[in-house]
Structure formats: C-alpha cells, structure tokens
C-alpha beads as a LAMMPS data file, in Angstrom:
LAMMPS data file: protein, C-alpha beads

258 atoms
257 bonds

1 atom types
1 bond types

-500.0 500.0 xlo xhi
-500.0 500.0 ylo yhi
-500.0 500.0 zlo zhi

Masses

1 110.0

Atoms # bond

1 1 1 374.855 -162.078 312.431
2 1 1 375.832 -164.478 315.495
3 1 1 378.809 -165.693 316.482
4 1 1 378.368 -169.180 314.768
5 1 1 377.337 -167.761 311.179
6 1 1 380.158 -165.072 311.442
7 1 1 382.507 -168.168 312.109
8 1 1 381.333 -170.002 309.182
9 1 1 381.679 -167.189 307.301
10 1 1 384.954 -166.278 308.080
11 1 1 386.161 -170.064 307.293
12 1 1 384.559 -169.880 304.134
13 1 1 386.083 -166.313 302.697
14 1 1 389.482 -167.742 303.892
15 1 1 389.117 -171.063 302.049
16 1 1 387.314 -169.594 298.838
17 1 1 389.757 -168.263 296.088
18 1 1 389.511 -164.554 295.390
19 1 1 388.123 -163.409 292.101
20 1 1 389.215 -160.279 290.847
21 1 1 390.145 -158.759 287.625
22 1 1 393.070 -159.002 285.115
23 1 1 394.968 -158.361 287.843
24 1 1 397.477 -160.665 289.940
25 1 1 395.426 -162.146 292.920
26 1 1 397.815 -161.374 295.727
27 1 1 395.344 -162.938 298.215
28 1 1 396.399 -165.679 296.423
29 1 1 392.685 -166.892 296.846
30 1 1 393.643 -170.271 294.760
31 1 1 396.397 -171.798 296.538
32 1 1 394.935 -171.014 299.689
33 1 1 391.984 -172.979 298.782
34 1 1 394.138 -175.720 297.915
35 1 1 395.880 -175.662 301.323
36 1 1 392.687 -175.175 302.721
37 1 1 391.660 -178.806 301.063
38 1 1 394.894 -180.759 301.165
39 1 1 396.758 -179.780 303.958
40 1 1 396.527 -181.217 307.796
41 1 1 398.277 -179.777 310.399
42 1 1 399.701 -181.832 313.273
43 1 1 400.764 -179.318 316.013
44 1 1 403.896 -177.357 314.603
45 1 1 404.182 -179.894 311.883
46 1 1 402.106 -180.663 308.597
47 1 1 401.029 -183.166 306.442
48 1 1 399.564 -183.048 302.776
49 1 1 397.327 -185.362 301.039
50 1 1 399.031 -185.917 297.651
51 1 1 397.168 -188.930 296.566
52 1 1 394.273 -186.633 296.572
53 1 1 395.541 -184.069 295.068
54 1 1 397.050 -186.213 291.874
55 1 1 393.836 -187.236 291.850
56 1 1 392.415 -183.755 291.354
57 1 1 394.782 -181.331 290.566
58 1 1 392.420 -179.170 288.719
59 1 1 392.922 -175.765 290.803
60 1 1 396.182 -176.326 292.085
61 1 1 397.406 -176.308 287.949
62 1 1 395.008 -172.888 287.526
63 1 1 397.071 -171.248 290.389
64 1 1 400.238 -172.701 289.041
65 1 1 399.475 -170.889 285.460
66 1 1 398.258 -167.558 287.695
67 1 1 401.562 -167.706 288.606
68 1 1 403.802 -168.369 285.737
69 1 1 401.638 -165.147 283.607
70 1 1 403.068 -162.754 285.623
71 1 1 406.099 -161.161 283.855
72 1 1 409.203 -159.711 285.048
73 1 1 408.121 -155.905 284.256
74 1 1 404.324 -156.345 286.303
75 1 1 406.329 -157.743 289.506
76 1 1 409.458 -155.532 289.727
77 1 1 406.610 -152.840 289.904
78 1 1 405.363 -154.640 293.349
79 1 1 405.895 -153.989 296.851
80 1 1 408.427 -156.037 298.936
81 1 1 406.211 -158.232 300.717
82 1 1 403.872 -158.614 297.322
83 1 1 407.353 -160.015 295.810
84 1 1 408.385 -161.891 298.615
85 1 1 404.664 -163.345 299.111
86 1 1 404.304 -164.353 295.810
87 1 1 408.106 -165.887 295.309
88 1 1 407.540 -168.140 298.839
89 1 1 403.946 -169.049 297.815
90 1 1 405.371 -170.144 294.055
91 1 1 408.441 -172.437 295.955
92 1 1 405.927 -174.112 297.445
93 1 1 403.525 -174.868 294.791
94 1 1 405.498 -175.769 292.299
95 1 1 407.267 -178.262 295.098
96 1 1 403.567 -179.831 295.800
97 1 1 403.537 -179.829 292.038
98 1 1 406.975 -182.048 291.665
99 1 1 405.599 -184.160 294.059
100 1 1 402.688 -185.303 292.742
101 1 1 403.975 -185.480 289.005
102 1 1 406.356 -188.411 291.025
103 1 1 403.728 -189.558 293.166
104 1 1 404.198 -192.113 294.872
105 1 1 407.283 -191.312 296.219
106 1 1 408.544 -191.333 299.438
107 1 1 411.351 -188.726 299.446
108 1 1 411.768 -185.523 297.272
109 1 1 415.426 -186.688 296.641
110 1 1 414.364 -189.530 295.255
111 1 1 413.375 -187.593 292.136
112 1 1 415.958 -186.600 289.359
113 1 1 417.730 -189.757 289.403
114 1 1 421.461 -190.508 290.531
115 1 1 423.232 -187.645 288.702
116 1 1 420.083 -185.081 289.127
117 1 1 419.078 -182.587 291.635
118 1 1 415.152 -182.153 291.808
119 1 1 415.706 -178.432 293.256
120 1 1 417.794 -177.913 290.130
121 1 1 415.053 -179.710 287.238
122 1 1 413.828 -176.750 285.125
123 1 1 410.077 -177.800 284.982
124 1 1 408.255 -174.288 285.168
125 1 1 407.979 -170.783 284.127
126 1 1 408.226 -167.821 286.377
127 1 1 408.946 -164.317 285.584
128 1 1 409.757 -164.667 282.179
129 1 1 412.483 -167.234 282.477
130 1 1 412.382 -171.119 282.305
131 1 1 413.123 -171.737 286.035
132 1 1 413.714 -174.547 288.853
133 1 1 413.197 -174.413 292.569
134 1 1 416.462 -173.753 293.469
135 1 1 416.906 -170.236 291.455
136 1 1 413.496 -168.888 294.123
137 1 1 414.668 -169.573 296.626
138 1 1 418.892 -168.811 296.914
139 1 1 418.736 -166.537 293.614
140 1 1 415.949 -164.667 294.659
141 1 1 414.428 -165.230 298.260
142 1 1 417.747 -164.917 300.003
143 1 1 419.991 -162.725 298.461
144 1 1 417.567 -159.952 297.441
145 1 1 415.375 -159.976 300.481
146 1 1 418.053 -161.257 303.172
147 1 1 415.397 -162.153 305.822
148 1 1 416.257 -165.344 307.188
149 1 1 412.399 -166.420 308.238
150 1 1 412.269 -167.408 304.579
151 1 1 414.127 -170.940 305.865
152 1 1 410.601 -171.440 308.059
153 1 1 408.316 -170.399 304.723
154 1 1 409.639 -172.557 301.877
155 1 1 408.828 -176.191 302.182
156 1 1 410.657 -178.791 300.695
157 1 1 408.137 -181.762 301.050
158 1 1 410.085 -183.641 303.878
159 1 1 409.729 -184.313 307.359
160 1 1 412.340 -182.369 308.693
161 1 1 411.105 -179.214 307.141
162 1 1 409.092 -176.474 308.745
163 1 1 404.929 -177.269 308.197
164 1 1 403.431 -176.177 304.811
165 1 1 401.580 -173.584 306.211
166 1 1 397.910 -174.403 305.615
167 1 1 397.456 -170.766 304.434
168 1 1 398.471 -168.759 301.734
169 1 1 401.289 -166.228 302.130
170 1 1 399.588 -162.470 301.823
171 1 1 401.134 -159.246 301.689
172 1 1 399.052 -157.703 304.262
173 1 1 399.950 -160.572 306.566
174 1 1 403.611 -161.229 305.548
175 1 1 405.572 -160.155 308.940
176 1 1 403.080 -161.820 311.175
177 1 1 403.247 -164.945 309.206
178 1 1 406.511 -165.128 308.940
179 1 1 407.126 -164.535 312.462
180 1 1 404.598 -167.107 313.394
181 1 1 406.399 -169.774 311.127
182 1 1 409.738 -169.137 312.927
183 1 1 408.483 -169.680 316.399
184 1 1 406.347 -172.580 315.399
185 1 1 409.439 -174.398 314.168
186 1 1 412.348 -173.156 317.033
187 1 1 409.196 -174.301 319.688
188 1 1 408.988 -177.673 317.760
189 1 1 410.860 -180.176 319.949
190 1 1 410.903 -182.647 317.274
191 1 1 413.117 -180.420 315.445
192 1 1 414.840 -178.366 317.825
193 1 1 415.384 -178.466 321.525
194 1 1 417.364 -177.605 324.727
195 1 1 419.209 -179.785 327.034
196 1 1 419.776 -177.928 330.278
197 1 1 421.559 -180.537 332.020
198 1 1 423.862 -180.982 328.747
199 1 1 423.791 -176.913 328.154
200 1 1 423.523 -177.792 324.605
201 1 1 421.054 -176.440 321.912
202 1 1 419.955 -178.910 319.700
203 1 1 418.899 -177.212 316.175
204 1 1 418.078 -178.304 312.580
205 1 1 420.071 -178.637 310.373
206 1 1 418.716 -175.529 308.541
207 1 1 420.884 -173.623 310.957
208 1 1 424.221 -175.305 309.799
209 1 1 423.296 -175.164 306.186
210 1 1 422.413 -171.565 306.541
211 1 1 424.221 -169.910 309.398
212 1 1 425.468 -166.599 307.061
213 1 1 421.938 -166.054 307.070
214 1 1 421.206 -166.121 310.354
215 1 1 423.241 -162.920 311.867
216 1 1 424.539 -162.566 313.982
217 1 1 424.909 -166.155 314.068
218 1 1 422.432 -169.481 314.818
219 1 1 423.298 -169.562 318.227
220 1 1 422.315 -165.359 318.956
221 1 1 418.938 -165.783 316.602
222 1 1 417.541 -168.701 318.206
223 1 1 418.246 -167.888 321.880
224 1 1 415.760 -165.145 322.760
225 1 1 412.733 -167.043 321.185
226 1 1 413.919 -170.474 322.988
227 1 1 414.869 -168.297 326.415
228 1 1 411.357 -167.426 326.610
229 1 1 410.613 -170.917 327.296
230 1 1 413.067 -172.612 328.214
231 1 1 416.091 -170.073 330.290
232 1 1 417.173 -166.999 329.667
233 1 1 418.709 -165.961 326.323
234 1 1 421.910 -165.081 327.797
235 1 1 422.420 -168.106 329.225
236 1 1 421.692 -170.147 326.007
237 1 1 424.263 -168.123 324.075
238 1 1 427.009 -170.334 325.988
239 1 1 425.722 -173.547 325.416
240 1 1 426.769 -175.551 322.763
241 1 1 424.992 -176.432 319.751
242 1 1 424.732 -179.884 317.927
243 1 1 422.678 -179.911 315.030
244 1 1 420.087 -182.859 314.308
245 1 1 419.958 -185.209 311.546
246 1 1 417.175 -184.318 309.035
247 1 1 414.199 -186.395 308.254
248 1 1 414.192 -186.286 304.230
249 1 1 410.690 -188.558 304.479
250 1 1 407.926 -187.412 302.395
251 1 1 405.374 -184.966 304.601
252 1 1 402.950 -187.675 302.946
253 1 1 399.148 -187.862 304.786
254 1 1 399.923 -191.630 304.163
255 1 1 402.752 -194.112 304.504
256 1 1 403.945 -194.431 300.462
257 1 1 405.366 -197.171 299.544
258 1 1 408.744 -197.460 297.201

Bonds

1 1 1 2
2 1 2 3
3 1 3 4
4 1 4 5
5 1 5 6
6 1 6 7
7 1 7 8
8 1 8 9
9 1 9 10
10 1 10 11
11 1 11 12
12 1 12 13
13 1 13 14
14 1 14 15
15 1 15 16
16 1 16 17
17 1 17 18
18 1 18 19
19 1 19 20
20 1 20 21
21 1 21 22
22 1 22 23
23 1 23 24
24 1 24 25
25 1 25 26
26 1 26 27
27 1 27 28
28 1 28 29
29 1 29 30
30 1 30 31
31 1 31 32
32 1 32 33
33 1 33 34
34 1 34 35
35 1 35 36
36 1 36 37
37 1 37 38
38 1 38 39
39 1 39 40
40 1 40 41
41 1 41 42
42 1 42 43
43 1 43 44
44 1 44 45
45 1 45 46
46 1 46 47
47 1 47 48
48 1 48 49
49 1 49 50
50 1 50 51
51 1 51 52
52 1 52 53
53 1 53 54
54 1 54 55
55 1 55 56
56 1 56 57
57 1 57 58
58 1 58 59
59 1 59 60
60 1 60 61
61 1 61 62
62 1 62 63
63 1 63 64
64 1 64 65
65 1 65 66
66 1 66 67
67 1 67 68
68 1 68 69
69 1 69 70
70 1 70 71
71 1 71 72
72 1 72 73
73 1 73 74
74 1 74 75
75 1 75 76
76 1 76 77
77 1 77 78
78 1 78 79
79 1 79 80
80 1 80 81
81 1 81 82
82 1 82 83
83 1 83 84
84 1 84 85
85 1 85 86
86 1 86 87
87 1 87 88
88 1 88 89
89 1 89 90
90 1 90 91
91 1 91 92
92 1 92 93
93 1 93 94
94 1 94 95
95 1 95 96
96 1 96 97
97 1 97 98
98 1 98 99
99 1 99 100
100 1 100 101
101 1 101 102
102 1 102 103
103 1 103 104
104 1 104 105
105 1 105 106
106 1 106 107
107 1 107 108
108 1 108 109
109 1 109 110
110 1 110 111
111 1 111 112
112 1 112 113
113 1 113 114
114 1 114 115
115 1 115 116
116 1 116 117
117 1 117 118
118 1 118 119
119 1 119 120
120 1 120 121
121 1 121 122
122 1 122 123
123 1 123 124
124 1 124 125
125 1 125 126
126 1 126 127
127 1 127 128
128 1 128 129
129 1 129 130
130 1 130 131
131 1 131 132
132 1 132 133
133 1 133 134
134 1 134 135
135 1 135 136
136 1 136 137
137 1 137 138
138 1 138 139
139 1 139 140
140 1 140 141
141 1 141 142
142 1 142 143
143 1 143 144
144 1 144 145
145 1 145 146
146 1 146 147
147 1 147 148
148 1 148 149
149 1 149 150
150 1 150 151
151 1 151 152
152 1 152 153
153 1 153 154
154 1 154 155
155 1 155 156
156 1 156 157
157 1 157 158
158 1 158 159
159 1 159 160
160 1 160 161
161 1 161 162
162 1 162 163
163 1 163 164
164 1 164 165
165 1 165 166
166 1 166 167
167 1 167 168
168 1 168 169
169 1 169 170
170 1 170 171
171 1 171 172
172 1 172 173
173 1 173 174
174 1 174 175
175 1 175 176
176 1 176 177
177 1 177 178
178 1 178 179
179 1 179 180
180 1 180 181
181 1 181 182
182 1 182 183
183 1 183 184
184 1 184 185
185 1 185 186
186 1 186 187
187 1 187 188
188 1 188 189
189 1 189 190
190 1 190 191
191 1 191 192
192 1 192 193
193 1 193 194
194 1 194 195
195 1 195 196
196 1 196 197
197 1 197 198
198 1 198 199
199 1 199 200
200 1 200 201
201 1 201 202
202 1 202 203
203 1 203 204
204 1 204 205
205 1 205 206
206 1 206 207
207 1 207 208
208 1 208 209
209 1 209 210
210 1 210 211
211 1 211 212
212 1 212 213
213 1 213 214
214 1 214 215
215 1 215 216
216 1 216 217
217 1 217 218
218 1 218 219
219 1 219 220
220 1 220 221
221 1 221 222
222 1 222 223
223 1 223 224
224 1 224 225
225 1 225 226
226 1 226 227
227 1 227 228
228 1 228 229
229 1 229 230
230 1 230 231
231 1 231 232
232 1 232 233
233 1 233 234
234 1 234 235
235 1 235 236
236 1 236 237
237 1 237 238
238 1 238 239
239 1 239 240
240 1 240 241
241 1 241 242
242 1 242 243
243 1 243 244
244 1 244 245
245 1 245 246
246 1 246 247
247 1 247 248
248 1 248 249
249 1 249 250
250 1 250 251
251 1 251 252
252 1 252 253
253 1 253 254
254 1 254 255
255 1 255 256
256 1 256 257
257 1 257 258
C-alpha cells in the first residue's frame, strides 16, 4: 500500500463508526463520525455546523440512544478512562443535542427561559437515572475523577469554551487527548495570554470559576505550559492574573440570527 492509499485509509477508519457486538462501542465509532462531519476546526478553536445537523440528525440520535442503554451495573464494571471517556463524550453530545432541539439560537443560555438553567433541564437518560448536563459533569466528572483537564474536554457550545474536539474521546487515547486539549486552550491567545510588560496572566474565566480544581492553584497549573513559550514558569508565578470576560456566543459555523 503507498503512502496516499494508507492516508485515505487511515481518514476513513477514523471517520467510520465502529461496529461491534452487543457490546458498548468505546471507540465511540458514531460520534466520532459525527464530529468527523459537523465539526470545523479553526486553529485552537472550533466551530459546528448545527443547521446541518438539525437537518440530519439521524446518527447523532443512534449514538445518543448507544449511550443512554448503558446501565449503571455494565459501567461501574469499566476502567477509569472507559468511564471518564464515555461521561465527557455524553456532555458533549447531549449539549450538540440541546442545541439543535433550540436551533436557531445564538447562545446556550438563551435556552430554559428566565427562571431556567439549560445545564440543569432533565432532557436525557444516562446510567439509569433521568439526568441533565450539569449532574456529568460536577456530580460525576469532577468529584469522582478530580482531573482538572476535564474543564478543556466538556464543551458548552459557546465561544469562550475550549474547541469541540473534532474526535471522539477513546480510552486508549484518553491522557494524550486530554493533555492535548489543555495546551491547545492555555496556547490560545484569544482565550488566554501573557503580558510581559504588565507581568500579568490573562486567563479564562474557567480558572476563576474552577480554581479548587486546579491545585495547587490557577496561577502554579498554567505557568509551566505558558513558560515554555512565553518566560520561565517561575517567573510567571509572580505575575498577576486578571481573568477575561467570556464569549457566551454560539460556536455556530454561521452567524444565527435571534
């Protein structure tokens, strides 16, 4: 086989859902092939295409039901990064599946009305248990796993989040993903940066609303991936840090209108 049909090849295993058995993909074959479709990246951020998607939702529902079959019993009996794979993948489905149920729409917190939270809105099964977006990810993600590169994983379908990753989370991949998703989003200089002159570390927001997750604080997790590039870690642990406003915008592949 060349170079060019190995290529090919590899791009289409990667964008084909796996078929197996009875069993619970955990290449998680289906949503990947929906990222694979809908998803554009734009250097460390992302876009999705969620006109298209309404428009054909077909496989994006099949993974959703993969999904909400598995019971409690079948993934307690999982490895850690099986769990964790499948919890981050499901935030982030049934989040592209919220969307386009409200599509169009041009902020996530536009849905649920005055009085209404749309990470709180009960609108899917998982493990048993009538659930909402907000019970994955702080009921689940980040007080049983307590690995803060979730924040970079789950996305909440705005601007100001890290990209959708255009890939399905894996098991066999987990670490390396993850890692990869948190220096994609501290490198982004649309949503984090240093001012040397300043001394003064610019972060998102994510690091306010989280710092207890990020030990020993923001300020000592971020500094020896932004040292690499910018000075030396030690020297960013005294600056200051300001955190940015987020963008709540839609991560829409089109400008919706209200």
């Amino acid at each position: 086989m060349n170079s060019t049909s190995l290529i090919l090849a590899t791009i289409l295993t990667f964008c084909h859902p796996g078929f197996g058995s009875e069993e619970f993909d955990h290449s998680h074959g289906i949503w990947n092939k929906v990222l694979c479709q809908f998803v554009v990246t734009k250097g460390a951020a992302s876009q999705v295409h969620y006109a298209k998607l309404k428009s054909n939702p077909g496989e994006l529902n099949h993974y959703l039901a993969t999904l909400s079959k598995v019971d409690k019993k079948s993934f307690d009996s999982w490895s850690k990064n099986q769990q964790m794979a499948f919890l981050i993948n499901a935030y982030n489905a049934f989040t592209v599946k919220l969307i386009i149920d409200n599509y169009p729409v041009t902020s996530i917190k536009k849905i649920g009305g005055w009085f209404g939270s749309p990470w709180k809105k009960k609108f899917f099964k998982l493990l048993d248990e009538d659930s909402f977006l907000d019970r994955i990810e702080h009921e689940q993600l980040r007080p049983i796993y307590k690995d803060p590169r979730v924040h970079f994983a789950v996305n909440c379908a705005s601007i100001g989040c890290p990209r959708l990753r255009p890939e399905a989370y894996r098991a066999d991949q987990l670490d390396q993903q993850l890692d990869d998703q948190a220096k994609l989003f501290l490198l982004d200089t649309e949503r984090n940066y240093v001012d040397l002159k300043g001394q003064t570390l610019h972060l998102s927001k994510i690091f306010d609303w989280f710092k207890e997750d990020f030990k020993p604080s923001p300020l000592d997790y971020v500094a020896p991936i932004l040292g690499g590039v910018s000075a030396q870690a030690d020297q960013l642990r005294r600056y200051k840090v300001k955190f940015l406003d987020y963008d709540w915008n839609l991560n829409d592949s089109v400008q919706s209108k209200p």
